[in-house]
C-alpha positions as CSV (number, residue, x, y, z in Angstrom):
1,X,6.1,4.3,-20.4
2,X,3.4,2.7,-19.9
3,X,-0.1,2.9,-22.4
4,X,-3.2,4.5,-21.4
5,X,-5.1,1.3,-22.2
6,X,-3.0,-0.3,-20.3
7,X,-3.6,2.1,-17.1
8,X,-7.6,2.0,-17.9
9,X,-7.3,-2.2,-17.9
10,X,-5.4,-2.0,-14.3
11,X,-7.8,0.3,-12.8
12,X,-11.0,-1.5,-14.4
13,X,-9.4,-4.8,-12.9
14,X,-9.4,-3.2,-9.3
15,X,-12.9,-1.8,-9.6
16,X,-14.1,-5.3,-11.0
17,X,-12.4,-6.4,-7.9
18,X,-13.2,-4.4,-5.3
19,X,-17.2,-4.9,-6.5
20,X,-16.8,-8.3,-5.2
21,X,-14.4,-7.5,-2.2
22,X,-16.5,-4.9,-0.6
23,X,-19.9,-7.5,-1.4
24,X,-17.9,-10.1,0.1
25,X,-17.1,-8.2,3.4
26,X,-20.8,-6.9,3.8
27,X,-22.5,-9.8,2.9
28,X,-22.9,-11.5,6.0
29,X,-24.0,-8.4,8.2
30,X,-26.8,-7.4,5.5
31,X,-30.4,-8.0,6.7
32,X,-32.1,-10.5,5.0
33,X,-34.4,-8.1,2.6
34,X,-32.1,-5.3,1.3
35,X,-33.3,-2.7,-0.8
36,X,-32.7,-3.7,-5.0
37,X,-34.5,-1.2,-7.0
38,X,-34.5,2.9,-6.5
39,X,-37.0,5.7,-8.0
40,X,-35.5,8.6,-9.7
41,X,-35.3,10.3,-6.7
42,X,-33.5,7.4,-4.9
43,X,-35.8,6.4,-3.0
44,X,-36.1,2.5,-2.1
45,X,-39.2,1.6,-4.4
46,X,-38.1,-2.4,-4.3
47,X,-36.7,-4.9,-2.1
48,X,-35.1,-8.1,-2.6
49,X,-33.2,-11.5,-0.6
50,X,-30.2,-10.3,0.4
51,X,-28.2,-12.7,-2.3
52,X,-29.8,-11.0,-4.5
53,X,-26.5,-8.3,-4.1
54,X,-24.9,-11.1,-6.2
55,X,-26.4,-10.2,-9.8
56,X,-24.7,-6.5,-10.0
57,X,-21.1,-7.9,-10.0
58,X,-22.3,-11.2,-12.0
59,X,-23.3,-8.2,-14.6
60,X,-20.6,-5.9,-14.2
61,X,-18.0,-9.0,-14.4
62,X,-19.8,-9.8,-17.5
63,X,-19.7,-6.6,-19.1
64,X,-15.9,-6.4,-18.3
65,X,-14.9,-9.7,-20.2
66,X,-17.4,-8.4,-23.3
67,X,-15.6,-5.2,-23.1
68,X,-11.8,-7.0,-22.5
69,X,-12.8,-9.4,-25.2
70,X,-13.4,-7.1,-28.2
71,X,-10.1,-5.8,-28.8
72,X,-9.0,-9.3,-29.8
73,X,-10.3,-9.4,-33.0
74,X,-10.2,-6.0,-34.4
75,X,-11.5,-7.2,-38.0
76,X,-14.4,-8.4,-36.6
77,X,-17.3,-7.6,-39.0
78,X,-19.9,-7.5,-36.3
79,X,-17.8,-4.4,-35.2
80,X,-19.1,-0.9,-36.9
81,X,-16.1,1.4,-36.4
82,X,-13.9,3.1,-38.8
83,X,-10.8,1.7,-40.5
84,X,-8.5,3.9,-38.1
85,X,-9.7,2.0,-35.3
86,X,-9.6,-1.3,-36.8
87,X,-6.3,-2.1,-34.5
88,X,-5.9,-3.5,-31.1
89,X,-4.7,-0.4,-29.4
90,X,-7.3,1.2,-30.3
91,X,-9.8,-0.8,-29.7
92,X,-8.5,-1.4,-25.9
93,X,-8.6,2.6,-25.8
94,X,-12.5,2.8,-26.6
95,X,-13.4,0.1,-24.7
96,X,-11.6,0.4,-21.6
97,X,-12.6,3.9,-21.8
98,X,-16.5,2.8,-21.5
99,X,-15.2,0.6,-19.0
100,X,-14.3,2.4,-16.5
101,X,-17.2,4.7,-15.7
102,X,-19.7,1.5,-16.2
103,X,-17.7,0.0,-13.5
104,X,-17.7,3.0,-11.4
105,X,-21.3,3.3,-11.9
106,X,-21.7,-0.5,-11.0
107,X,-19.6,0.0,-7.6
108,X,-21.2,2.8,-6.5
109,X,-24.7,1.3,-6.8
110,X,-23.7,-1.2,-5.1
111,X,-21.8,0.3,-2.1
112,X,-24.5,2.8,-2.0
113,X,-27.0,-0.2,-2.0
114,X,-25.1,-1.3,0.8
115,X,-24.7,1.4,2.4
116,X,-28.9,1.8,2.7
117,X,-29.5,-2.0,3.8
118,X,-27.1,-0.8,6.9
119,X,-29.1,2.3,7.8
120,X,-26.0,4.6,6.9
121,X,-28.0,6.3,4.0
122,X,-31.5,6.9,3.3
123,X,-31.5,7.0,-0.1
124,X,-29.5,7.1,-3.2
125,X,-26.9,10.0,-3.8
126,X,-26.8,12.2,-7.0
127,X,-23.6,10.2,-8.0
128,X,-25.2,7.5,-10.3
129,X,-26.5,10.6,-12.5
130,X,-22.8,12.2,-12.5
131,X,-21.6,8.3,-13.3
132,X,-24.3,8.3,-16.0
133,X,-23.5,11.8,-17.3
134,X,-19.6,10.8,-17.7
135,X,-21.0,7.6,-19.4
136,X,-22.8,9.8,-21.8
137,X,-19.3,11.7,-22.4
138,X,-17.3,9.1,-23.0
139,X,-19.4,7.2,-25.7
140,X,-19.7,10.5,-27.0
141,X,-16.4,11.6,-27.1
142,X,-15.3,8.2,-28.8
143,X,-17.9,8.2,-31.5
144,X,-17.1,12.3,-32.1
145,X,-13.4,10.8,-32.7
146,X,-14.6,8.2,-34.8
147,X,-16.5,10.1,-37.4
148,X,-13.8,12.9,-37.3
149,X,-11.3,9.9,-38.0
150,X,-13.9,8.6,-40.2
151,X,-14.2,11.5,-42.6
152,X,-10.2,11.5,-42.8
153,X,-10.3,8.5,-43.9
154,X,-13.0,9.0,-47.1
């Protein structure tokens, strides 16, 4: 059977991918200034050179390989977790955890982003603030786990 981690690093891999796929396939039939920052309410508020669509997967790629990275050196000091956690497996569990909705929430700005320059949206959906609020629950669920694992371990 296979691990969990192991199922969250396969499906962060294909996000990661498909970021630069679907950018790839729309690049060429994006006009020239594409919309690159959004208000709260998802309105375009800032516009940008269309290769400017590059820096969101440049980011998201380097946020995976910092997040792929950690696990493989579990006695790091510069990392502040309890003991319990102090072992590759998991390590790859918390941070392919994060993972995955940042990398969600990285795809769908950018499709959505996309999807704006080409007329097929107006604005923004409500999904980046469901992205965001399962962001929010996954760091929090970890670190809830982590001081309950913590105080077991005192």
């Amino acid at each position: 059977m296979m691990k969990i981690s192991n199922v969250l690093l396969t499906v962060n891999i294909l996000l990661l991918v498909f970021i630069w796929i679907f950018i790839a396939m729309e690049y060429k039939g994006l006009p020239e200034i594409i919309p690159s920052h959004f208000a709260v309410n998802g309105t375009v508020d800032g516009e940008s050179e269309k290769r400017a669509i590059w820096f969101l997967p440049a980011v998201a790629t380097f946020i995976f390989l910092l997040l792929v990275g950690i696990p493989k050196d579990p006695n790091s000091p510069l990392l502040n977790v309890p003991d319990s956690y102090r072992n590759k497996e998991s390590l790859r569990l918390l941070m392919y955890s994060i993972l995955l909705p940042v990398l969600l929430l990285f795809g769908d700005i950018i499709v959505e982003s996309i999807w704006v320059a080409q007329g097929k949206l107006t604005e923004m959906t409500n999904a980046v603030f469901v992205l965001l609020s399962l962001l929010l629950i996954v760091i929090g669920a970890n670190i809830f786990c982590m001081i309950k694992k913590g105080k077991l371990e005192q």
